[in-house]
C-alpha positions, 0 to 999 in steps of 0.5 A: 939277145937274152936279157934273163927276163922270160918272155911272158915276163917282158910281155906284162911288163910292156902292157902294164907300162903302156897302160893297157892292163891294171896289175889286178889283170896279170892273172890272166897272163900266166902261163897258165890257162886261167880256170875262171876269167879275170874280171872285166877290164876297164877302158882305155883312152887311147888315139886311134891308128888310122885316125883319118879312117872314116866315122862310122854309125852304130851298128854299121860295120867297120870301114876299111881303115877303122878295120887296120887300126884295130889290128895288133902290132908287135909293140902290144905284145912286145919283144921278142914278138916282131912282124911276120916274116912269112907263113910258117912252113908248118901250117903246110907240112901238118895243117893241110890234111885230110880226115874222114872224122866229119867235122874235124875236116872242117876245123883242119881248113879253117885252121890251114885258111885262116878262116875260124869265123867262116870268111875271109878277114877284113884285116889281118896281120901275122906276128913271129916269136923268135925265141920260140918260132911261135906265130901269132896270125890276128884277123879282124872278122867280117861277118855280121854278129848272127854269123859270128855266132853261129861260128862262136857256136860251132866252135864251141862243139869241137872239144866234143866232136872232134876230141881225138882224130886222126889226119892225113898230111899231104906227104901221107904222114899220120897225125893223132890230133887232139882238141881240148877248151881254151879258157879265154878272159871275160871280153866282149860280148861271146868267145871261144877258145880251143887248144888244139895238139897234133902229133906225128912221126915222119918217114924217118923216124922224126917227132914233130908235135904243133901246139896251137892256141885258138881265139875267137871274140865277137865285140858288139857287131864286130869280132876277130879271131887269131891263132898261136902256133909253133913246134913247141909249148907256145906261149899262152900268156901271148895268147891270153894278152892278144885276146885283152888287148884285142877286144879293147882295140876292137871296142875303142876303135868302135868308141871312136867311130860313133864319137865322131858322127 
């Protein structure tokens, strides 16, 4: 039910709360992309999910369930987001497409894969917006950092590469898709963002126009990556908080295992 609180402001209002971000870091959960990065955010001391997951060395990569413990759940972004109740029935219907654009058709199936970082995940999770049909997909990488990085980098080309193509939908409809820079908060050690639109126009006349938010965040020898969908405006300030919390998710979670060696 509509309590006449806007989404975004639940969301600051639910991580201000639990602590997990000052009141200096709402800047960078407007809906608005931030055109320079918040300052660092501090560390948080926090229990760890999983907390019978294995220690691990530094530099060693994350064990099975320090991988699941740094995964979102739906408490960190708060109402209306809820666990997923399955693939979005868009990511068929317009992301599985064909172009001849060169490595446009390389962003289009790793966006339909779910592999932004060039690999299967490690852990993943997916989280719906019921007030807008938005979906949030996380996954924690499972790349070493030089790979990270290298899909940090080719990521970072994409704006230029692939800035305005056209595609092909299975059922032969035309997309005029558009790929711009996503301005994400100063976490981790290297990031990429993208905000990517694909429009069409179906066999009846229909418009249908996705909005997609990409992220992708290496932290020291770990990373994740994570994309914010719907048939709409999605809500960037989600974006922007799953980034933040994620990256200090991901470095607590780090933390913890070298504490425990």
């Amino acid at each position: 039910m509509y309590d006449g609180i806007r989404p975004h402001g639940r969301l600051l209002t639910c991580l201000i709360g639990a602590g997990l971000l000052g009141v200096g870091g709402c800047a960078a959960l407007t809906l608005k992309q931030p055109a320079t990065a918040p300052q660092p955010l501090p560390t948080i001391d926090r229990p760890a999910r999983g907390g019978n997951a294995p220690a691990r060395p530094d530099g060693a990569a994350l064990t099975e369930g320090q991988a699941q413990s740094a995964l979102l759940t739906q408490s960190d972004l708060g109402a209306p987001w809820a666990a997923t109740r399955g693939a979005a029935t868009w990511r068929d219907g317009l992301l599985k497409a064909n172009t001849s654009a060169g490595d446009c058709q390389k962003l289009l199936d790793a966006l339909y894969t779910d592999r932004l970082l060039g690999a299967p995940a490690r852990a993943a999770v997916g989280l719906d917006d019921a007030d807008t049909d938005a979906q949030l997909r996380y996954q924690i990488g499972a790349r070493r950092p030089s790979d990270v990085d290298a899909a940090l980098a080719w990521l970072r080309t994409m704006p230029q590469r692939c800035a305005r193509f056209t595609a092909t939908t299975q059922q032969d409809t035309q997309e005029d898709v558009r790929v711009g820079e996503l301005a994400l908060p100063e976490v981790g050690d290297a990031r990429q963002g993208l905000h990517i639109t694909l429009a069409a126009t179906t066999a009846d006349d229909q418009e249908i126009h996705l909005t997609l938010d990409v992220a992708a965040v290496r932290v020291g020898n770990d990373a994740f990556a994570l994309t914010n969908g719907g048939l709409a405006d999605v809500p960037n300030d989600a974006t922007q908080a799953a980034v933040q919390v994620g990256a200090l998710r991901l470095a607590q979670v780090r933390k913890e295992g070298r504490a425990e060696v």
